[in-house]
VEXDREN-2710 file (C-alpha; in Angstrom, 1 decimal):
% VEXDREN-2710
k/r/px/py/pz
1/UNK/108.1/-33.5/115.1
2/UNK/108.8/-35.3/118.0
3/UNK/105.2/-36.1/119.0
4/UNK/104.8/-37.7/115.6
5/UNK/108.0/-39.8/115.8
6/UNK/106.5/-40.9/119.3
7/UNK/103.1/-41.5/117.6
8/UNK/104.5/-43.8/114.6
9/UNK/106.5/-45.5/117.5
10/UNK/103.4/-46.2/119.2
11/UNK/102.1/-47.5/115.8
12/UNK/104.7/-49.6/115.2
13/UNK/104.5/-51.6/118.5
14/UNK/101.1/-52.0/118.2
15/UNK/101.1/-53.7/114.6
16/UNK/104.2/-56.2/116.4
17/UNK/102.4/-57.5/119.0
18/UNK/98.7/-57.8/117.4
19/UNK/100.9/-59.5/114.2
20/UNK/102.5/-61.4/117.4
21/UNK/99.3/-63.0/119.0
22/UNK/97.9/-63.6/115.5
23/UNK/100.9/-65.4/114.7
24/UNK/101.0/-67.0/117.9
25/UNK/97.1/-68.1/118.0
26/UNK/97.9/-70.0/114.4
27/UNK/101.1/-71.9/115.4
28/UNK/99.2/-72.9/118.4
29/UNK/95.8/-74.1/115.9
30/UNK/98.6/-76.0/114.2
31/UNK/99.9/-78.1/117.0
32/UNK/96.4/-78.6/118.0
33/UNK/95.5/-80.3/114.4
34/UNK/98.6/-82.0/113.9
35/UNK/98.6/-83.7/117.8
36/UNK/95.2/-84.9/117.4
37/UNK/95.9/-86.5/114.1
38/UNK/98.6/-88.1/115.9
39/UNK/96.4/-89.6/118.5
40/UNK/93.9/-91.0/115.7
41/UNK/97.2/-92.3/114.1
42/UNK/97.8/-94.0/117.2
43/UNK/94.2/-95.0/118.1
44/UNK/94.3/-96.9/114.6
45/UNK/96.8/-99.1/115.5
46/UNK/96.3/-100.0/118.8
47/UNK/93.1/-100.6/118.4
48/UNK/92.3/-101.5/114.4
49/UNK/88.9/-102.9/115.3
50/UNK/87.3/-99.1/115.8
51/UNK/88.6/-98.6/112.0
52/UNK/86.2/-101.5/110.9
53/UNK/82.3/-101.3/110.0
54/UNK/80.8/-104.8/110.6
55/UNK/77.4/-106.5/110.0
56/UNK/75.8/-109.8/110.5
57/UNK/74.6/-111.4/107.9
58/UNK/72.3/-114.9/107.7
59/UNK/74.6/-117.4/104.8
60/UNK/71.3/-119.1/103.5
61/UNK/68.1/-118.5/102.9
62/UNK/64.9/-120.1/104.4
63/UNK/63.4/-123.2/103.1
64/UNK/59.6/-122.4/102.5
65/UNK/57.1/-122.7/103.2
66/UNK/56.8/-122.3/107.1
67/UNK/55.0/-123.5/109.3
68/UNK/53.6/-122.9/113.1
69/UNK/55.1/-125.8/114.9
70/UNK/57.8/-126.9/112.6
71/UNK/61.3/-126.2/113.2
72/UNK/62.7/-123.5/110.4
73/UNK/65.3/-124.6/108.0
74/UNK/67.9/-123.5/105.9
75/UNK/66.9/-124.8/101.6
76/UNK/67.5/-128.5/102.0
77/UNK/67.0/-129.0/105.4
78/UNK/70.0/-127.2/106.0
79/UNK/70.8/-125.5/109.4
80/UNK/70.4/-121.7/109.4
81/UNK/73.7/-119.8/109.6
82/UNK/74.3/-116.4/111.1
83/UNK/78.5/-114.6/110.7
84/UNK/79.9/-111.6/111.4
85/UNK/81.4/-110.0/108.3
86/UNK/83.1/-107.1/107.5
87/UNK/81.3/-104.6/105.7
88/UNK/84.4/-103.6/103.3
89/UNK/86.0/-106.8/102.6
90/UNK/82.6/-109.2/102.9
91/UNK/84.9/-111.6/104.8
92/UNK/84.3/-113.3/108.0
93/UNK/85.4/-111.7/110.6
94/UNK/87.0/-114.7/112.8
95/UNK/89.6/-112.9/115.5
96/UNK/88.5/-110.5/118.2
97/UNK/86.1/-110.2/120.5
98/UNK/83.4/-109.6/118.2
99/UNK/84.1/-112.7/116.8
100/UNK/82.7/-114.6/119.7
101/UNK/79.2/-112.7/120.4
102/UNK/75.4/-113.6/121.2
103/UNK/73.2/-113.2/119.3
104/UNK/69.0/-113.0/119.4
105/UNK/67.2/-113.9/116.8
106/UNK/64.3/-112.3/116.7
107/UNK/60.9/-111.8/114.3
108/UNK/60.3/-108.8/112.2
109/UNK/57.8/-107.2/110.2
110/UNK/57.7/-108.3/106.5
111/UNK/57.9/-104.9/104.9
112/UNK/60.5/-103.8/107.6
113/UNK/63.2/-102.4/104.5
114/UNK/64.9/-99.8/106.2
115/UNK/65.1/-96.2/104.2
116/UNK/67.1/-97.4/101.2
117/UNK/66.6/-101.3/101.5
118/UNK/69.7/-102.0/104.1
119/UNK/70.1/-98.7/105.5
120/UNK/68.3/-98.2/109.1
121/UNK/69.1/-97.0/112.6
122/UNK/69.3/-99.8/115.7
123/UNK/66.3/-97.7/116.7
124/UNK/64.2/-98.3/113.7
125/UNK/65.0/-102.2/113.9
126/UNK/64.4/-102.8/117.6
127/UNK/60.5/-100.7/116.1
128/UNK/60.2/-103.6/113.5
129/UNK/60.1/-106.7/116.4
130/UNK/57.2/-108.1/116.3
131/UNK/56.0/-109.2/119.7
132/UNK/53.1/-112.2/120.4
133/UNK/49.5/-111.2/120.6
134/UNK/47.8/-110.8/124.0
135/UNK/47.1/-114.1/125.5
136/UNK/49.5/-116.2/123.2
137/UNK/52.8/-118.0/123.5
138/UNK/55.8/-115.9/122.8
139/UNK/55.9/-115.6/118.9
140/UNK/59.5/-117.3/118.8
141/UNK/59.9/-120.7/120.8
142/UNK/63.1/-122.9/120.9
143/UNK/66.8/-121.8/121.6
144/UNK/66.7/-118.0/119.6
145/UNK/70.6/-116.8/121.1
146/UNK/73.3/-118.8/119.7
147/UNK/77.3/-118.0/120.6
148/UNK/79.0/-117.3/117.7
149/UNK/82.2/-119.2/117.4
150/UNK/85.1/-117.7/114.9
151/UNK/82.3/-115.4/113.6
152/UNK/79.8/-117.9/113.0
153/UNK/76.6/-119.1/114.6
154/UNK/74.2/-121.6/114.1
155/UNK/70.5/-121.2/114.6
156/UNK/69.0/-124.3/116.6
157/UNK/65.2/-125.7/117.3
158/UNK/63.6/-122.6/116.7
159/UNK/59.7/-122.3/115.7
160/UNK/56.8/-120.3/114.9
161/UNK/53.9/-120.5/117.5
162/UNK/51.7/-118.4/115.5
163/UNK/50.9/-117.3/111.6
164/UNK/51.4/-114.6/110.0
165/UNK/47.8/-113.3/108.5
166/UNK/47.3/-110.8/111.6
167/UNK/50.3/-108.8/110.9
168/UNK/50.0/-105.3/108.6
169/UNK/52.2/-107.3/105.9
170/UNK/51.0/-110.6/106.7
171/UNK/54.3/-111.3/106.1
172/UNK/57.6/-112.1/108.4
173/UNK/61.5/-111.9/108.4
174/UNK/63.7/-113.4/110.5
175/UNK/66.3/-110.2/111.9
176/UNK/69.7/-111.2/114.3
177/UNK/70.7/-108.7/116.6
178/UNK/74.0/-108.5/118.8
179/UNK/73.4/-108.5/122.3
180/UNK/77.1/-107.6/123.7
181/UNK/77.9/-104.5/123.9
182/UNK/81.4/-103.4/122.0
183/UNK/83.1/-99.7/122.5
184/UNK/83.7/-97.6/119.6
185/UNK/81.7/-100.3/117.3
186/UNK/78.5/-100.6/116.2
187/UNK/77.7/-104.0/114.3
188/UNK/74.6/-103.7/112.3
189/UNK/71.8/-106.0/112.7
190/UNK/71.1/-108.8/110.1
191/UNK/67.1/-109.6/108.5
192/UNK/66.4/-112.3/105.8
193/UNK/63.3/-112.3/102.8
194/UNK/59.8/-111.8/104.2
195/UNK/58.0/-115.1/103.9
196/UNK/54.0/-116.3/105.5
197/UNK/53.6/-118.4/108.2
198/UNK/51.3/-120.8/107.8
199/UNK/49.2/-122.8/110.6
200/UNK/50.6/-126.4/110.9
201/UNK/47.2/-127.7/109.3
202/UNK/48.0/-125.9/105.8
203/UNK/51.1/-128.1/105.7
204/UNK/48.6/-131.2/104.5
205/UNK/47.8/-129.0/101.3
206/UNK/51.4/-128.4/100.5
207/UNK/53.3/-128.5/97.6
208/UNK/55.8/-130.8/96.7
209/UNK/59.0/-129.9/95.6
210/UNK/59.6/-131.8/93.4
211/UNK/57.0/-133.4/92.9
212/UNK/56.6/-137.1/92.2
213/UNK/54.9/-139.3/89.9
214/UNK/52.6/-140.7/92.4
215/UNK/51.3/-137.2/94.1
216/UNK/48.0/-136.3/93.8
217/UNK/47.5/-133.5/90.9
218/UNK/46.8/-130.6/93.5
219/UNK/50.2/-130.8/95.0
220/UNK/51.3/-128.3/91.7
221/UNK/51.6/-125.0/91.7
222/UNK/48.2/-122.8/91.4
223/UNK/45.7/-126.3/91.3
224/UNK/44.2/-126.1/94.6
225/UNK/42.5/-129.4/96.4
226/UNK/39.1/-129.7/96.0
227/UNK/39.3/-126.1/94.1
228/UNK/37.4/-125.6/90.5
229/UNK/40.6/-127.0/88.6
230/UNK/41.2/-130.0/91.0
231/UNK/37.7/-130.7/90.1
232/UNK/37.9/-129.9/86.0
233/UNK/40.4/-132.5/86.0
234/UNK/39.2/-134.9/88.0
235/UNK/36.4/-135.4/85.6
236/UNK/38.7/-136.2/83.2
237/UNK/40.5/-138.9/85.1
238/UNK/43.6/-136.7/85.4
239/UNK/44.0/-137.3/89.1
240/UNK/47.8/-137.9/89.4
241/UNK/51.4/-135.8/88.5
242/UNK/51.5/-138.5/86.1
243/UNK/48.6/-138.2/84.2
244/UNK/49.0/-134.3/84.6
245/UNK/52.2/-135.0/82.3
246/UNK/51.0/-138.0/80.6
247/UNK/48.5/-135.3/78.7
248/UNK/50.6/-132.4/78.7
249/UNK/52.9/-134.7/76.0
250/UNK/50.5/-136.1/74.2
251/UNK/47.7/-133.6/74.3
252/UNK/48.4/-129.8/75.8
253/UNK/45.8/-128.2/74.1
254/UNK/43.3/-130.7/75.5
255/UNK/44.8/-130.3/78.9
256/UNK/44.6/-126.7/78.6
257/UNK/41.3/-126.9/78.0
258/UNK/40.3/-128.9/80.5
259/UNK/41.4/-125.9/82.9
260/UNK/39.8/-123.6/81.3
261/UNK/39.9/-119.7/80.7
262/UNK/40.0/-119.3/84.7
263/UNK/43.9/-120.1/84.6
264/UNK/45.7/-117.7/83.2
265/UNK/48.8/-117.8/80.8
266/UNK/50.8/-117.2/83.5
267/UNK/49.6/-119.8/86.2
268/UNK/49.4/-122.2/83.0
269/UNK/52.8/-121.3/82.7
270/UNK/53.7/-121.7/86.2
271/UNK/51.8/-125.2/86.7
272/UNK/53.3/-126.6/83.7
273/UNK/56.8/-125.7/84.9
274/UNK/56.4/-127.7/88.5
275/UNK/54.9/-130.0/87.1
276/UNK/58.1/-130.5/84.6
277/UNK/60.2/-130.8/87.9
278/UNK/59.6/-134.1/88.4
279/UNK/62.0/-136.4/88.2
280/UNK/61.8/-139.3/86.6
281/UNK/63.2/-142.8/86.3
282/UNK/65.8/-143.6/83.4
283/UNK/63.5/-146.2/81.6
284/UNK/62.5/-145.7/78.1
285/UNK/59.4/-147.5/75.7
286/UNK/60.0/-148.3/72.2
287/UNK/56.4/-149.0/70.0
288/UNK/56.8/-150.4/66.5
289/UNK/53.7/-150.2/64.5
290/UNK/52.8/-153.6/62.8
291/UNK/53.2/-152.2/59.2
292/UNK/57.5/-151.1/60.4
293/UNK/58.4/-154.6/60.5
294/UNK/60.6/-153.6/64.3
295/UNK/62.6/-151.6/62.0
296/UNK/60.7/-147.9/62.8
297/UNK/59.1/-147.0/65.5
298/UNK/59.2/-144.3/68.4
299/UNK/60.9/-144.4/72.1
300/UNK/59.3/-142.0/74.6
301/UNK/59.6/-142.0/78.5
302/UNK/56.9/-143.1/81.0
303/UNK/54.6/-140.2/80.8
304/UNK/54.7/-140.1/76.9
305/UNK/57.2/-137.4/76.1
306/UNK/59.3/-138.3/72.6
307/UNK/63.2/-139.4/73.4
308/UNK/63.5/-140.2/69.6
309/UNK/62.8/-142.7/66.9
310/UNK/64.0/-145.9/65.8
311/UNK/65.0/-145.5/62.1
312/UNK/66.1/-148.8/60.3
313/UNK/67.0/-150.3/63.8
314/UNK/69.1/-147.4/64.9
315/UNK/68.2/-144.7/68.0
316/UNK/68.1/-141.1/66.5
317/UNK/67.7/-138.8/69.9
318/UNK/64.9/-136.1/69.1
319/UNK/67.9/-133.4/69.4
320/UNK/68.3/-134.9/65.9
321/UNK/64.8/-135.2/64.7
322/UNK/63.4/-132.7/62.8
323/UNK/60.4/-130.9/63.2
324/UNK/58.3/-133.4/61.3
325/UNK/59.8/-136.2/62.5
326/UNK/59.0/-134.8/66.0
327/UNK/55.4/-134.8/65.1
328/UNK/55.4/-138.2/63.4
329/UNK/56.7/-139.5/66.9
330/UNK/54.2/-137.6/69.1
331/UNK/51.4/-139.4/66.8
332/UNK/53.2/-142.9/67.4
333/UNK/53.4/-142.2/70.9
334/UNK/49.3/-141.8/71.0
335/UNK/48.9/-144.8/69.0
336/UNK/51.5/-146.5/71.3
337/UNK/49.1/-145.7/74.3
338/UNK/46.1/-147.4/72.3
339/UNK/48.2/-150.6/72.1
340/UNK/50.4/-150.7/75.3
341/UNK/50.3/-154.1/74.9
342/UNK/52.8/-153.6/71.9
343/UNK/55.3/-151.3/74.1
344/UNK/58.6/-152.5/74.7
345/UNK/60.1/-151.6/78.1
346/UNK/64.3/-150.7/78.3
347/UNK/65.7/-149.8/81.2
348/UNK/67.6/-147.1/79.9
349/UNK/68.9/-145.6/76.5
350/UNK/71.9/-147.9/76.6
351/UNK/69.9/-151.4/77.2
352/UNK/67.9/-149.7/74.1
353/UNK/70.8/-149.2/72.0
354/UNK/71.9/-152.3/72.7
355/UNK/69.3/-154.0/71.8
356/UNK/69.0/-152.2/68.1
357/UNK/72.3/-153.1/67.4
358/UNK/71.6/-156.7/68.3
359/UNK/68.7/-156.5/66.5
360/UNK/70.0/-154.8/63.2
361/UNK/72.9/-158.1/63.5
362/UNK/70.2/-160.4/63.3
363/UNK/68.5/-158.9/60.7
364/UNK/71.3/-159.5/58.5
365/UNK/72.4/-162.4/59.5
366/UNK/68.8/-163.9/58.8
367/UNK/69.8/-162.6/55.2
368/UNK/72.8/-165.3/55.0
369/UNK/73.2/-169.0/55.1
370/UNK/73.1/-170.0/59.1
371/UNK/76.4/-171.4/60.5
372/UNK/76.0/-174.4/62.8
373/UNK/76.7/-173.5/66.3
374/UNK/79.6/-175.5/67.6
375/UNK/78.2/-175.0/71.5
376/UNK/74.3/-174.9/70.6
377/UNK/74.3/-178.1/72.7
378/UNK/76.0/-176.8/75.7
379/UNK/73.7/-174.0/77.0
380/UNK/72.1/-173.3/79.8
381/UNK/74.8/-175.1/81.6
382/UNK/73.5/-174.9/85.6
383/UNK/70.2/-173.9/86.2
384/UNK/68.5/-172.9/89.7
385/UNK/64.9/-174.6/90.1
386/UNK/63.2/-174.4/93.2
387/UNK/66.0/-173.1/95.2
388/UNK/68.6/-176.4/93.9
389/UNK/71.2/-176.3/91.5
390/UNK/70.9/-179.1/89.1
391/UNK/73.1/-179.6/85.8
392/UNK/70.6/-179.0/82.9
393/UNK/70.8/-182.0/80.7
394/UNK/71.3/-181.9/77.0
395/UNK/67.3/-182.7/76.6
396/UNK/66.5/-184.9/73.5
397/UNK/63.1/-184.5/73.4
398/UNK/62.0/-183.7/69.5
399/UNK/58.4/-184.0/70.1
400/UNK/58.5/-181.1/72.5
401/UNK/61.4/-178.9/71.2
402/UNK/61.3/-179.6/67.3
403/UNK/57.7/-179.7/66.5
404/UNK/57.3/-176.0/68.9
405/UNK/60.4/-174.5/67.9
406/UNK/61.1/-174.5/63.9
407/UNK/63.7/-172.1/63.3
408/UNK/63.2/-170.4/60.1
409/UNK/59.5/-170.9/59.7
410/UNK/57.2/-168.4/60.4
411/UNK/54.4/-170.6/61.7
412/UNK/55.7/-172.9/64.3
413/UNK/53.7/-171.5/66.9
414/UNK/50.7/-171.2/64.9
415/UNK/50.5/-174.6/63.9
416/UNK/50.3/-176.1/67.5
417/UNK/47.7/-174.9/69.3
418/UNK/47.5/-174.7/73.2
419/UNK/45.2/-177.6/74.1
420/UNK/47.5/-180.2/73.1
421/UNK/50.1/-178.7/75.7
422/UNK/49.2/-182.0/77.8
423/UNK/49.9/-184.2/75.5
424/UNK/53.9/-183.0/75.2
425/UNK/54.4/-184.6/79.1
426/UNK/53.8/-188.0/78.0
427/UNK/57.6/-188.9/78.0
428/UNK/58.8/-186.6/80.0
429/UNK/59.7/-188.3/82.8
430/UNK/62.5/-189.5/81.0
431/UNK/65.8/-188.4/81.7
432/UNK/65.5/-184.6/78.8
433/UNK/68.4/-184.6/76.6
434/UNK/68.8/-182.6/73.8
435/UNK/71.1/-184.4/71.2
436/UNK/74.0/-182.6/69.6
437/UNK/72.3/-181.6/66.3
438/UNK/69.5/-179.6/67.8
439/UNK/69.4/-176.6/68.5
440/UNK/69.6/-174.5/72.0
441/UNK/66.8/-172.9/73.2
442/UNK/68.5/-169.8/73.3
443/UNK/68.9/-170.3/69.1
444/UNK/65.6/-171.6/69.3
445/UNK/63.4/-168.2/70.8
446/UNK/66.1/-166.3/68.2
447/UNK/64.8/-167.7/65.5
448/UNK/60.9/-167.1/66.8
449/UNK/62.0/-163.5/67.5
450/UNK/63.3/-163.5/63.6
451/UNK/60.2/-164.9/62.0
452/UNK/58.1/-162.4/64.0
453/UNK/60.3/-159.6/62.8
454/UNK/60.2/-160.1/59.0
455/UNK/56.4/-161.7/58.9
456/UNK/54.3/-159.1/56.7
457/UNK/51.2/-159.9/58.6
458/UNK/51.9/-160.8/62.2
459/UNK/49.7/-158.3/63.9
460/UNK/47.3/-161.4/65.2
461/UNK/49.8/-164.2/64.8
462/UNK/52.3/-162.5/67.0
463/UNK/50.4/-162.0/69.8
464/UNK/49.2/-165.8/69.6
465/UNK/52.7/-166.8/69.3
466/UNK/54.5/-164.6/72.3
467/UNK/51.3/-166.3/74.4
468/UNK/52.3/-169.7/73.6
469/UNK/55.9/-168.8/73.7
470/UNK/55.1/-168.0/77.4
471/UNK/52.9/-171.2/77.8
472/UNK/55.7/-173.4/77.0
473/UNK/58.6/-171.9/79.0
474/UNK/56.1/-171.6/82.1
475/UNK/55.1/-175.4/81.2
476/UNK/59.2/-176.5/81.0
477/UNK/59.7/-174.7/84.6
478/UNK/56.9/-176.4/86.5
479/UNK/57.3/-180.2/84.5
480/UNK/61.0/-179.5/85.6
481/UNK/60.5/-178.8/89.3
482/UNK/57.9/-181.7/89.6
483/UNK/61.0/-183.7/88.6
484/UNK/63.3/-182.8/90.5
485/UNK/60.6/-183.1/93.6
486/UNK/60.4/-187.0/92.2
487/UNK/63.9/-187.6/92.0
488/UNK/64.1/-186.6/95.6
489/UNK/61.5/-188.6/97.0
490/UNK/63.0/-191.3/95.1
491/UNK/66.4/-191.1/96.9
492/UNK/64.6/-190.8/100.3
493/UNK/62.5/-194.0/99.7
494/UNK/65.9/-195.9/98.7
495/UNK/67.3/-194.5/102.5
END
């Protein structure tokens, strides 16, 4: 009995200290855990930095295309930027050390993408430099390390000294690495869009964007110079942006033609939308046809494209027009470029709507008895001729004002033909005066302008008259110079 008492004692001490050492071993694993918690606790705040993922990132992209020689720019000629952000907040990172690195910038390979687009190892970057080929410049020339300054660099004179073609993608990016070195943080590299380098000869066969009026028609998109469609259209005259969109309003399917079956919807499509980018000036054309009496007709821009109509002397913009109306315009506009002579020119919509309204006024004041115009005698009060101010007398001169300028008849001009212009100087040496019962010149041209807007048949008469309308005035200018010149000399000889 005794030995088994002394074996469950045996027993029994055994179990306490094995339970003793167990417990012991797990209080201990416990401290363990909970002291180095502590110490990340601590390492957190003293030094927050290590808690932070960062990145550099390029603010803008390239302006293309590049080429070898020419500095590389930010879109617009801006200068490239390079920051440190942080990779949870996307904020610039402007405090700390980081804040104030250098950085390389450095050339890549153009399908350099990393395993899932952004993610790759500072390994598999530094793989992706490109370096120059044998026997050439480095590939990178020009200030490539700039200090970053509140987390923010800019990239200087930097240039390609060789293209692209030779690389597997033919292609490039531009990549900015960190070259100080920061404990406990790793900030990942930055690369922009692949783009080509070009040889600095290509940059003569560039495209404008925009592209103006004036370019030659290969500066659009997919027309290449002295390629088949350059050529296509230069047999058709088309050899500038303008006439490019001169056609395109007034004629696409002709234009599309033209180009053929080689260009596809999609270049068509492509052309056609650079060549839209063009900007263009604010003026505007209005073309009556002779039958509209002025009161219809259809304003369009410079290269042909419909702005509206003129309806019974008011501007309806073609947001109003309807679809028929549209097409009645686009055949006015073709007729309008068979008789460009006719064309008005505005300087923009508001000179145009001005002048409708002033025009719509006279048409209805035309309809009415015509008041007498208590300052008709006093216009044109100073004139400059020659350079001189000179009061403009009140001309009396009946034989040249009168018999030209018969308000309300609607063949003043008509009836006095050119070659008796001469004979109107005979007495005008005399001191011009226009007595107070005639009218101004300004009342005189009105009423020309009104008998050529409600004349049935004017298509030949109004050319004649606007010609001899032109005559005179040009004839008044020089006789009145020539005067003045006499008058002078006079004055001298009396001295």
């Amino acid at each position: 009995m005794r030995f088994l008492w002394g074996v469950a004692a045996s027993i029994n001490c055994y179990l306490l200290n094995l339970m003793y050492f167990q417990v012991k071993e797990e209080v201990e694993l416990a401290l363990r855990k909970h002291l180095t918690n502590m110490k990340q606790n601590c390492g957190k705040e003293t030094h927050p930095s290590e808690s932070r993922i960062l990145k550099l990132q390029f603010l803008n992209n390239l302006s293309l295309p590049v080429f070898t020689g020419a500095r590389i720019e930010g879109e617009e000629c801006s200068t490239i930027q390079v920051a440190l952000v942080d990779c949870f907040t996307g904020h610039v990172v402007k405090s700390g050390p980081e804040s104030s690195a250098k950085v390389e910038i450095v050339v890549l390979e153009g399908d350099f993408d990393g395993d899932e687009g952004d993610n790759w190892t500072l390994e598999e970057f530094k793989n992706n430099i490109v370096r120059e080929r044998e026997g050439k410049k480095p590939l990178l020339t020009g200030d490539a390390v700039l200090n970053f300054k509140d987390g923010v660099g800019l990239v200087g004179e930097i240039s390609f000294t060789d293209n692209s073609s030779w690389t597997r993608s033919r292609r490039f990016r531009l990549g900015a690495r960190v070259l100080d070195k920061f404990d406990g943080t790793r900030i990942k590299e930055a690369k922009t869009e692949s783009f080509i380098v070009r040889d600095h000869r290509g940059e003569l066969y560039k495209k404008h964007h925009p592209p103006s009026l004036l370019d030659e028609v290969w500066r659009l998109e997919k027309i290449g110079k002295d390629g088949a469609f350059h050529k296509r259209l230069s047999r058709e005259n088309i050899n500038t942006v303008k006439d490019f969109l001169t056609l395109l309003f007034i004629d696409s399917s002709r234009l599309r033609n033209i180009l053929g079956t080689g260009m596809s919807a999609k270049m068509w499509e492509v052309t056609v939308e650079h060549a839209q980018t063009c900007i263009l000036d604010k003026r505007m054309y209005l073309y009556c046809p002779p039958s509209s009496q002025q009161r219809t007709g259809v304003v369009f821009n410079i290269v042909g494209q419909v702005m509206g109509l003129l309806l019974e002397c008011e501007f309806i913009p073609i947001s109003k027009l309807s679809e028929a109306q549209k097409a009645d315009g686009q055949k006015l506009v073709i007729s309008a470029f068979e008789h460009w002579e006719e064309v008005i020119p505005f300087d923009d919509e508001a000179s145009l709507r001005g002048a409708s309204s002033n025009f719509t006024s006279a048409l209805h004041t035309s309809t009415s008895p015509r008041a007498d115009d208590p300052d008709g005698s006093k216009f044109l009060a100073s004139q400059k001729v020659g350079g001189f101010d000179y009061p403009h007398p009140s001309v009396s001169s009946p034989d040249i004002i009168s018999s030209i300028y018969s308000v309300g008849s609607t063949s003043g001009l008509d009836d006095y033909p050119l070659h008796n212009i001469d004979g109107l100087g005979l007495r005008y040496d005399q001191t011009l005066s226009f007595p107070e019962s005639q009218a101004d010149l300004q009342s005189a041209v009105d009423g020309f302008l009104l008998t050529r807007s409600t004349a049935v048949a004017i298509s030949d008469k109004a050319q004649r008259r606007w010609t001899k309308l032109f005559s005179v005035l040009k004839w008044f200018s020089i006789r009145r110079s020539v005067a003045l010149k006499r008058s002078r000399v006079r004055e001298i000889q009396r001295y």
